[in-house]
C-alpha positions in Angstrom: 97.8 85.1 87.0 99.0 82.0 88.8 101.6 84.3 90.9 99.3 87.5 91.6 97.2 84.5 93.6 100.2 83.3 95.2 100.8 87.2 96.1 97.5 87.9 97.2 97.7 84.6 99.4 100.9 85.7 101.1 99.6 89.7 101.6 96.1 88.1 102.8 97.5 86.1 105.5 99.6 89.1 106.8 97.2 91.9 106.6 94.6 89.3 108.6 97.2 88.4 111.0 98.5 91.8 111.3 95.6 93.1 111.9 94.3 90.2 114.5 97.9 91.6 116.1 98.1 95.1 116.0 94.1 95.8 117.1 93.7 93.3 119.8 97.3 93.7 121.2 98.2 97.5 120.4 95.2 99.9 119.4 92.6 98.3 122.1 95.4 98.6 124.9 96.1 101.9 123.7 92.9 103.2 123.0 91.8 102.5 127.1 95.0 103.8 128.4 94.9 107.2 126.5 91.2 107.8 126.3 90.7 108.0 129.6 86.7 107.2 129.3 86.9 103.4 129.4 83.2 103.2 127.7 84.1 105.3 125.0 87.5 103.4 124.6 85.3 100.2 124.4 83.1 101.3 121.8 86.0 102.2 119.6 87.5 99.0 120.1 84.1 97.1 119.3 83.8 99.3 116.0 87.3 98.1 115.2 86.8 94.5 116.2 83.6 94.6 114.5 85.6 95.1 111.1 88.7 92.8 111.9 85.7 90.0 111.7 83.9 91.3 108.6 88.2 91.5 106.9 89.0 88.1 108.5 86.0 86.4 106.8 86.4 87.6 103.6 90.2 86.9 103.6 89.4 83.1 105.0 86.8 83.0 102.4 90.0 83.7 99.7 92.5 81.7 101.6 90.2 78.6 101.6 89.1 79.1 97.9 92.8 79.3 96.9 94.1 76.5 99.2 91.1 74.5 97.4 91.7 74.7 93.8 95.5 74.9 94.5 95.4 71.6 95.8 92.3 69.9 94.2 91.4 67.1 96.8 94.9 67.3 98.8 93.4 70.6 100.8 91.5 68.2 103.6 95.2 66.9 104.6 97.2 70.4 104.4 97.6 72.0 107.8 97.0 75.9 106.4 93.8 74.7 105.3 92.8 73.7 109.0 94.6 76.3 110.5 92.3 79.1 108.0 89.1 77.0 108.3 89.6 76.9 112.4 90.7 80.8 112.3 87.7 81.1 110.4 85.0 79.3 112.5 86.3 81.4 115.4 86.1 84.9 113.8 82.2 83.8 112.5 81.5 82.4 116.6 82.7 86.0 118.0 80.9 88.0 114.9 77.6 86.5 115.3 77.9 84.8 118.8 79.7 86.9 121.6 79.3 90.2 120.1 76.0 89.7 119.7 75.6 89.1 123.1 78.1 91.5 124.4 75.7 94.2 122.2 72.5 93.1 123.9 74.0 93.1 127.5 75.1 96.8 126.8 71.8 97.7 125.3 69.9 96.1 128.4 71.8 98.3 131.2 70.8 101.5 129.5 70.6 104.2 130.6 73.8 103.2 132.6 76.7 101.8 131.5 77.2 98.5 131.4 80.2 98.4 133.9 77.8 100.5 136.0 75.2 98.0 135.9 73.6 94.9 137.7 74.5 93.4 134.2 78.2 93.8 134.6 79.3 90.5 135.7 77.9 88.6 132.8 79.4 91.3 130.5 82.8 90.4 132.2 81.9 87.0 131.6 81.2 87.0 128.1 84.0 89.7 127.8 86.4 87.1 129.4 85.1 84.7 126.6 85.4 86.9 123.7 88.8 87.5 124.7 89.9 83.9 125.0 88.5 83.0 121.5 90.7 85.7 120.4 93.9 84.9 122.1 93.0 81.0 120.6 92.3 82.7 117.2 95.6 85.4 117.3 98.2 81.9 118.1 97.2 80.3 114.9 97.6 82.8 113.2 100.8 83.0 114.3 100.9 79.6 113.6 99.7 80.4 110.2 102.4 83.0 109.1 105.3 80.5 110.3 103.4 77.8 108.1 101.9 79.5 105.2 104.3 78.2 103.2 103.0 74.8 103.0 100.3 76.2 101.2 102.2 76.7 98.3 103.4 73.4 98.0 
């Protein structure tokens, strides 16, 4: 049982990670290139975003729990342990902080679009925030994969 954890800590970090990658930096670029309705490319890409949070919390919540009773009391001074616990504050400000906000600003310029809208500049304000959080949260991840390691020690 003792490996299948150390397994499922490894696969956890790189499907999170992964996915952080592949959405943010391949299917969201993609999706507004090929689409060719930008509104329609963005709600596609909030849907998916919307899940990379609801994944990255539940494999935070794991990472944290096994980084915890793997180390007992020596958690607080491993550097994975920040790293997750940071990733995860992050991913819990964009779920229930920017997105929210990004949501309401879209709901508010109805029957327009929002990029249509007297609205727009503080979508792309909050847009430009949500986007920094994620670059900030995508690097430690990166971070993360090159140290996961210590983890197991």
């Amino acid at each position: 049982m003792h490996r299948f954890a150390e397994h499922l800590y490894s696969v956890f970090i790189t499907l999170w990670v992964g996915a952080l990658w592949a959405i943010g930096y391949l299917a969201a670029p993609i999706l507004f290139r090929v689409l060719g309705d930008r509104a329609l490319a963005g709600r596609v890409a909030g849907e998916m975003f919307a899940y990379l949070g609801w994944l990255g919390m539940a494999m935070a919540a794991y990472l944290l729990v096994f980084l915890a009773l793997r180390k007992n009391g020596a958690a607080f001074r491993s550097s994975v342990f920040w790293l997750v616990l940071l990733m995860l504050l992050l991913t819990v400000a964009g779920q229930f902080g920017v997105q929210p906000i990004l949501a309401q600003l879209k709901a508010d310029s109805l029957p327009r679009e929002v990029m249509e809208s007297a609205l727009r500049d503080r979508f792309m304000v909050w847009h430009g925030v949500s986007s920094v959080v994620y670059l900030i949260q995508s690097v430690l991840g990166l971070l993360l994969v090159v140290l996961q390691g210590r983890g197991l020690r």
